[in-house]
BASE-810058 format. One record per residue (C-alpha): x, y, z. Coordinates in pm, whole numbers, padded with zeros to 5 digits, always signed. Layout:
# BASE-810058
XYZ...
***
This chain:
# BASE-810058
+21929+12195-14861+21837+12033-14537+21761+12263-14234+21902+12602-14416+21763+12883-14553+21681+12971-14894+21664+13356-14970+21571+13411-15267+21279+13666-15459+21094+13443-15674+20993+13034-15686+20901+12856-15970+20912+12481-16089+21238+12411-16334+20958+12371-16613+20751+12736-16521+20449+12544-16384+20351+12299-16130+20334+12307-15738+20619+12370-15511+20564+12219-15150+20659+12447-14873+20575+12205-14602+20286+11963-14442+19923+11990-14365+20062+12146-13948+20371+12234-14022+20508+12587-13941+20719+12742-14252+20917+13100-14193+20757+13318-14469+20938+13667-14371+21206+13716-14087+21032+13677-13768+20704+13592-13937+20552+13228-13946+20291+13078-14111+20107+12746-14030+20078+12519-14361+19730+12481-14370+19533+12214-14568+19156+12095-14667+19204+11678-14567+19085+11468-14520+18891+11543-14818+18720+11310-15144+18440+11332-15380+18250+10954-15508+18017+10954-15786+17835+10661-15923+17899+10430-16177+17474+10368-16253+17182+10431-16148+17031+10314-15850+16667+10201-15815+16535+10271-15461+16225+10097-15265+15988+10332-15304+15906+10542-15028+16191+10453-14796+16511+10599-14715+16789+10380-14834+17190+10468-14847+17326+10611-15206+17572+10393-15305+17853+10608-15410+18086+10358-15605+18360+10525-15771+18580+10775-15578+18713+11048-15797+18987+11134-15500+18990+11031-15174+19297+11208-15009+19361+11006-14717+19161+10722-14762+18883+10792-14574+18605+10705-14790+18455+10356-14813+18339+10323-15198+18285+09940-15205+18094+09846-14860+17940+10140-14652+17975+10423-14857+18033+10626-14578+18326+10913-14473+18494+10839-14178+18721+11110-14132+19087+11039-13927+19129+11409-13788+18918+11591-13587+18754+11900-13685+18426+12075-13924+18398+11936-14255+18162+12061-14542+17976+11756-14642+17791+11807-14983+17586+11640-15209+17343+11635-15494+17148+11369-15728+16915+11367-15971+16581+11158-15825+16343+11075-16058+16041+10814-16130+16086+10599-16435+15688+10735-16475+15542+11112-16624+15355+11275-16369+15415+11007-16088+15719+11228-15888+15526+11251-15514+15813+11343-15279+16202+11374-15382+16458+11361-15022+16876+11385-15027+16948+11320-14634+17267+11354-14477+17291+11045-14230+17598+11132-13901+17655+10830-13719+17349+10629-13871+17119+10860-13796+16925+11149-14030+17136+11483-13984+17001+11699-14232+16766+11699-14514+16674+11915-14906+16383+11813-15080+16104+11853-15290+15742+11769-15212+15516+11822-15556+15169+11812-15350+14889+11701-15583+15126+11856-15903+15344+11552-15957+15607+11570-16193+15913+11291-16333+16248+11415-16172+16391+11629-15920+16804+11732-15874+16848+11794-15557+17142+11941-15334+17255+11939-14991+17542+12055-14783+17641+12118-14415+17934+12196-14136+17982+11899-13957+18161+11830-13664+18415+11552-13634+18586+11357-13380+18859+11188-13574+18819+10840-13516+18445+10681-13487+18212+10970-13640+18090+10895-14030+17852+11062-14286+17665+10880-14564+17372+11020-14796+17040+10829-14801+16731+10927-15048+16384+10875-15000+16142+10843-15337+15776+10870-15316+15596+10761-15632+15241+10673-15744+15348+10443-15996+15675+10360-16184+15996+10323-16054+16174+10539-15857+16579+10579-15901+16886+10807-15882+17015+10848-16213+17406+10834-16224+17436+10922-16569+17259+11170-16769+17520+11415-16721+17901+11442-16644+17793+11387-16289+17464+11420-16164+17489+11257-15843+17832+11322-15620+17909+11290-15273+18234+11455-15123+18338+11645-14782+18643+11830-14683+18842+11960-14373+18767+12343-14302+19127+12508-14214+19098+12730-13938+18714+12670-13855
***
């Protein structure tokens, strides 16, 4: 039915289950007479995991490589060059991640860092120093609200490894998914 309206008291798919789309991410849908409702929805959004582990330099903050996207809504995400988020509308985001960091050595875990990197530059950090009580592996997770302008603004995730010996490395692997890196749109924010 093109530009009509449908009155009826219940929706459902033809099989029972499923989505039914009432509109686009903007769009204004009628939900009751006289009342309106803006279709609201969380894109740009994706998640990337890796495909294996990473060794790092030690001591040095270098870019997670984040190689396999597990969705990427609108094609934001850059899982082959940059591995960076470069998000197409303006607005806050939730940027998360977390990663297992560990030294290939017992007892040689110094200093464990997941940074969140805007525009090339360290935004925010979670991490783990183990002063003088070193141990092998650390998971750590990060998230913030980000702001956005739509069109040159990016976000990547960097770790830093200190280790006295051994070497040091994101594992990819030891779990379903122990290292992830995703963001999304916040509706209303």
């Amino acid at each position: 039915m093109a530009n009509g309206t449908l009155k009826v008291s219940n929706i459902e798919t033809s099989s029972g289950s499923g989505t039914i789309t009432l509109g686009a991410s903007g769009e204004t849908v009628t939900i009751a007479s006289g009342v309106t409702q803006t279709v609201a929805v969380n894109t740009p959004a994706f998640e990337a995991k890796m495909s294996g582990n990473q060794t790092l330099s030690d001591d040095t903050q270098t870019k997670i490589q984040f190689n396999t996207e597990v969705f990427d809504s609108e094609g934001n995400y850059d899982h082959s060059t940059n591995y960076r988020f470069t998000p197409t509308t303006a607005g806050k985001y939730l940027i998360y991640s977390y990663a297992r960091l560990e030294s290939s050595s017992h007892t040689t875990l110094v200093q464990a860092d997941l940074i969140i990197y805007k525009n090339g530059s360290a935004y925010s950090g979670s991490g783990i120093n183990f002063n003088q009580n070193y141990g092998q592996d650390h998971s750590s997770i990060i998230n913030n609200i980000i702001d956005f302008n739509g069109s040159t603004d990016y976000v990547e995730i960097y770790g830093r490894i200190n280790v006295t010996s051994g070497t040091p490395a994101v594992v990819a692997a030891t779990f379903t998914q122990s290292a992830a890196f995703g963001a999304y749109r916040i509706v209303g924010a």
